[in-house]
C-alpha positions as CSV (number, residue, x, y, z in Angstrom):
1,X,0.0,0.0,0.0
2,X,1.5,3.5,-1.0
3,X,1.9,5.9,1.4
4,X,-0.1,8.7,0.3
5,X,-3.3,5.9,0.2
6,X,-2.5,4.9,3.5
7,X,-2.7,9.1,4.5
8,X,-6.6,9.0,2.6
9,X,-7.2,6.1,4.2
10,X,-6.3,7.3,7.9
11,X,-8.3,10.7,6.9
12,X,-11.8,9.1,5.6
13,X,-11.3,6.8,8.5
14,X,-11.4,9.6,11.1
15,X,-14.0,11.8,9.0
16,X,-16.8,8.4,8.8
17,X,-18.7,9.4,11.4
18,X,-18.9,12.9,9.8
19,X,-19.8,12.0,6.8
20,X,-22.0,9.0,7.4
21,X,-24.4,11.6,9.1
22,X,-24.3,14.2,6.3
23,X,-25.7,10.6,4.0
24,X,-28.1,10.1,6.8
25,X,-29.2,13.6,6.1
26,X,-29.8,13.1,2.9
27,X,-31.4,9.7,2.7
28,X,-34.1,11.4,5.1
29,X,-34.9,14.5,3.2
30,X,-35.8,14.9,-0.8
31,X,-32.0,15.1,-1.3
32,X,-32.5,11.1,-2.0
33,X,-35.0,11.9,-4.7
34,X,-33.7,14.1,-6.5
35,X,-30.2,11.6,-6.4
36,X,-32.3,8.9,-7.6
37,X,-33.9,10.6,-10.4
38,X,-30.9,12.0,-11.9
39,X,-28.9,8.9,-11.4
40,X,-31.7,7.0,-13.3
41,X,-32.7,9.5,-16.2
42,X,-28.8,7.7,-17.5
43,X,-29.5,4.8,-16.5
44,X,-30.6,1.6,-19.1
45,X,-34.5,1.5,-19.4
46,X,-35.1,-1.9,-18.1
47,X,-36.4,-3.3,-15.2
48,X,-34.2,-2.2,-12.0
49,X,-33.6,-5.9,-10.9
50,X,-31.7,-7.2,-14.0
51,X,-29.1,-4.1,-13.9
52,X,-26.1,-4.9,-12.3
53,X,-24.6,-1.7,-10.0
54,X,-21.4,-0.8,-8.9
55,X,-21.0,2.1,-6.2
56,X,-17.3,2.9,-6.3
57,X,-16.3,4.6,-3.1
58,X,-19.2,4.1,-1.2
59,X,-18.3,6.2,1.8
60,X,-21.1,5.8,4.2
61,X,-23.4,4.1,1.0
62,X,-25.7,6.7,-0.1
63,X,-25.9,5.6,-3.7
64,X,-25.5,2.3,-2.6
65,X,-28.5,2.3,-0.7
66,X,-31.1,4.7,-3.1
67,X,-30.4,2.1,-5.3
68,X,-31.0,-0.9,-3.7
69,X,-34.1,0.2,-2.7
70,X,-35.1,1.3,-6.3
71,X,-34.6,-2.0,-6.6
72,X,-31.4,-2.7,-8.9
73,X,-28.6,-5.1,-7.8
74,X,-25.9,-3.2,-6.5
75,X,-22.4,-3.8,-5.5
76,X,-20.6,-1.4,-3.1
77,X,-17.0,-0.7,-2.5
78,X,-14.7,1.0,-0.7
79,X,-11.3,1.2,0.3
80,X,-12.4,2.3,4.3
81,X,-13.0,-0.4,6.7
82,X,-15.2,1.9,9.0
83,X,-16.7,4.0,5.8
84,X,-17.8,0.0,4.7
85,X,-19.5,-0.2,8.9
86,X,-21.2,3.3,8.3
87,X,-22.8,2.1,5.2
88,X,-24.1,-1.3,6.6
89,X,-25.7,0.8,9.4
90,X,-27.3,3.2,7.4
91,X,-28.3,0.7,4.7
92,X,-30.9,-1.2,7.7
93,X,-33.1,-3.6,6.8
94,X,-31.3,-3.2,3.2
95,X,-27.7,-4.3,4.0
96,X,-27.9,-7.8,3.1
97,X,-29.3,-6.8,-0.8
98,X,-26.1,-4.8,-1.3
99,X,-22.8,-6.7,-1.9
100,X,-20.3,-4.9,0.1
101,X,-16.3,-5.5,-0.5
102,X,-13.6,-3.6,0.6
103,X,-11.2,-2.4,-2.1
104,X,-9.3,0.0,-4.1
105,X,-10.9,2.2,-6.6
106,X,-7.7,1.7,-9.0
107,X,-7.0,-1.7,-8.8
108,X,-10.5,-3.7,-8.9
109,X,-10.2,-7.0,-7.3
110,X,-13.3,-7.7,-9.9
111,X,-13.8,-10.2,-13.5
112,X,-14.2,-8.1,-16.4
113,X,-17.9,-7.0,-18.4
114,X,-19.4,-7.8,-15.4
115,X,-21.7,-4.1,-14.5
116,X,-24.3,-2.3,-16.8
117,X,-23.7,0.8,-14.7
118,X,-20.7,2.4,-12.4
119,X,-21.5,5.4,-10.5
120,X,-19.4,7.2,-8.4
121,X,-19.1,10.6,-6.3
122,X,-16.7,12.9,-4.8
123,X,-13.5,10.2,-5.4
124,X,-11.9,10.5,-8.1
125,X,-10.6,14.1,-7.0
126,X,-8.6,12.4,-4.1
127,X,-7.3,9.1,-5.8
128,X,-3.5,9.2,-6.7
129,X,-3.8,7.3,-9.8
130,X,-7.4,8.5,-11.5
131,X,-6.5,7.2,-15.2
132,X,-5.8,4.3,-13.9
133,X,-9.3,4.2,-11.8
134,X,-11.0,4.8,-15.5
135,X,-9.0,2.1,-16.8
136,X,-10.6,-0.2,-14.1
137,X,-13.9,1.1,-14.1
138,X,-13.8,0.6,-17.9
139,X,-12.9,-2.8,-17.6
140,X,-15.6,-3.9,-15.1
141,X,-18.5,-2.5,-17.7
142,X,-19.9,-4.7,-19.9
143,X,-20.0,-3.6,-23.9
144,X,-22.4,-0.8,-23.7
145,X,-22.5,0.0,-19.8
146,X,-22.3,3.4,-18.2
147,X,-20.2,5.2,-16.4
148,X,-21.6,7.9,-14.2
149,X,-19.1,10.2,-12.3
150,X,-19.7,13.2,-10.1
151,X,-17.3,15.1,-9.0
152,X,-15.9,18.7,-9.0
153,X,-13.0,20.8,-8.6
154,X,-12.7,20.6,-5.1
155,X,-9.3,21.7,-4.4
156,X,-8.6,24.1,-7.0
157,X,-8.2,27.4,-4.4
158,X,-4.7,25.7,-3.2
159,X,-3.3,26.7,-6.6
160,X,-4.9,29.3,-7.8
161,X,-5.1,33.0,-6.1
162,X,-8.9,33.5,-7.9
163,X,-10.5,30.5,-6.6
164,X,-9.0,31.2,-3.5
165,X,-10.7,34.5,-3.2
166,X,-14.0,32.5,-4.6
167,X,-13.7,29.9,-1.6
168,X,-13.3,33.0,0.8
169,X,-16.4,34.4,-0.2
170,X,-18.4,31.1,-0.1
171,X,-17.2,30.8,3.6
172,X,-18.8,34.2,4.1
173,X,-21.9,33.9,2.5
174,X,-22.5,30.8,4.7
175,X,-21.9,32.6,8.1
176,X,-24.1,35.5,7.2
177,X,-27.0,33.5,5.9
178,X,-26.3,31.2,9.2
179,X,-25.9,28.2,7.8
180,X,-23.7,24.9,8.7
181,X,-20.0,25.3,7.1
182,X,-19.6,22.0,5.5
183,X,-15.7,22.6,5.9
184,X,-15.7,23.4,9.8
185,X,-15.7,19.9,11.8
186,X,-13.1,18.5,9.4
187,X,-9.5,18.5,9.6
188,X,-8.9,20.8,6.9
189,X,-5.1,21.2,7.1
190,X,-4.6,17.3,6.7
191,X,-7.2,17.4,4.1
192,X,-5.3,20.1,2.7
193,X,-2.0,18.7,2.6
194,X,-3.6,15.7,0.6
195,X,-5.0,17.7,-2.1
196,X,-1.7,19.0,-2.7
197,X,0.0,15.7,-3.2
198,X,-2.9,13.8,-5.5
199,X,-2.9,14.5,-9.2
200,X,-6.0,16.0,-9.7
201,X,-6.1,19.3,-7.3
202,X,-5.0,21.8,-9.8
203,X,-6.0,20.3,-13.3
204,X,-9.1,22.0,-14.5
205,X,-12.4,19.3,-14.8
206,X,-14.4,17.7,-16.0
207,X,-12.2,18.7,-19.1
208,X,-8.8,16.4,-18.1
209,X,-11.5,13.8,-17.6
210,X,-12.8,13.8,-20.8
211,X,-9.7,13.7,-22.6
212,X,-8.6,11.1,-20.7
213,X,-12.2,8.8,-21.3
214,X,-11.8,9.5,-24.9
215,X,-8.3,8.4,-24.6
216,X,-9.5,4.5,-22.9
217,X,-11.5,4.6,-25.7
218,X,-15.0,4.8,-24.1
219,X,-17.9,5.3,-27.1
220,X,-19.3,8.1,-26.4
221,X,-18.4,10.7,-23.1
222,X,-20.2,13.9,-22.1
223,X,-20.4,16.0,-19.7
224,X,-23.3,17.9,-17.8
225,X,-21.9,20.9,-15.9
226,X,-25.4,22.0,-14.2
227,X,-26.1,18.9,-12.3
228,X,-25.7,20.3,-9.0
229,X,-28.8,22.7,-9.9
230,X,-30.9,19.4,-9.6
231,X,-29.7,17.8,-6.9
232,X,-27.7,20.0,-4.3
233,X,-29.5,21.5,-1.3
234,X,-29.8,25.2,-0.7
235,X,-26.6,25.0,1.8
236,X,-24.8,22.8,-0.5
237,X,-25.3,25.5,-3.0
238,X,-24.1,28.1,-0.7
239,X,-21.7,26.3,0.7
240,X,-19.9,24.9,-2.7
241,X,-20.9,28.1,-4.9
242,X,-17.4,28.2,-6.3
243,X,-16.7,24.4,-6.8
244,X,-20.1,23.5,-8.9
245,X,-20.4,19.4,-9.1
246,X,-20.2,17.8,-12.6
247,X,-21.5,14.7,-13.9
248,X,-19.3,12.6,-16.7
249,X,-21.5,9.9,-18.6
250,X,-19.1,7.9,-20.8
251,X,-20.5,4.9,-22.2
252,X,-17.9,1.3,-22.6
């Protein structure tokens, strides 16, 4: 294991609690409707129980678990022991539908063509080796299957003075309007330190990720840069004003 994977590792250890109540947030409000309904306008139009699911970096499972109540057959993964334990918990009565394995996002420990879909969400920006995590993710889709990725440019203000200046005001806009600061409670200097030492912090997305798609030789990739309209709440919108979520479709 590499040491900068062990360092995520540690960090997503100490921050699953956190996080597996911001999922249990959203799995009780419309946040896991709206979710649902743009993960599924991509999705095939079949029946939910004969497409094959894989959440990649799970974290505390809220794809993972909108989906296996939907009714698809979903497979969950993550490279966090106790991010794997806050899923299970919040997945109830719906655990033991889910297929839950421990492992890393860039090196599968999966056959090949074996998914119709792979979604992921906030990972790709902290994973050492992303092109290789398409490479993988690629492999794992059957001929046709989907890859659905959100993510965003989450670290960008550590490199660049205008972004910087943009984060500054979001963390303003969210005192005055009284709302919870999504970036107090962490450790933000470790967090920090690891954006600065994974690839993806100061490359401007979903651009590198489409080159790079096209590049594995996916069919067809595009790109759909207002997603967080439809599915953010009003304090993720405040709170991430500067750093707008994308959402890559690039079909195997």
């Amino acid at each position: 294991m590499g040491q900068m994977l062990g360092r995520i590792e540690e960090y997503w250890t100490n921050r699953a609690e956190g996080y597996s109540q911001v999922n249990q947030e959203e799995l009780a409000t419309e946040q896991k409707n709206r979710w649902l309904k743009a993960l599924e306008m991509e999705f095939p139009h079949r029946d939910p129980k004969d497409i094959r699911v894989l959440d990649i970096g799970t974290g505390p499972g809220f794809f993972a678990i909108i989906l296996a109540k939907a009714g698809y057959q979903v497979t969950a993964v993550d490279y966090t022991e106790e991010m794997l334990c806050k899923a299970k918990e919040n997945a109830g009565r719906y655990a033991d539908r889910i297929c839950w394995m421990r492992m890393d996002a860039q090196k599968l420990e999966l056959p090949d063509n074996q998914f119709d879909v792979a979604v992921s969400r906030n990972l790709t920006w902290n994973l050492e080796n992303p092109d290789e995590a398409y490479k993988e993710w690629k492999r794992v889709l059957k001929p046709g299957g989907q890859l659905l990725n959100f993510d965003a440019n989450w670290y960008g203000h550590l490199f660049d003075a205008e972004k910087r200046r943009e984060y500054e005001e979001d963390r303003k806009h969210v005192e005055e309007q009284a709302m919870e600061d999504h970036y107090i409670g962490t450790d933000i200097d470790e967090m920090e330190e690891i954006a600065r030492n994974v690839p993806l912090s100061p490359v401007i997305r979903p651009a590198w990720d489409m080159k790079v798609l096209k590049n594995l030789g996916f069919q067809s990739v595009r790109t759909d840069e207002q997603v967080w309209q439809r599915v953010w709440s009003d304090t993720e919108k405040v709170n991430y004003a500067s750093t707008p979520m994308f959402m890559i479709k690039a079909v195997k």
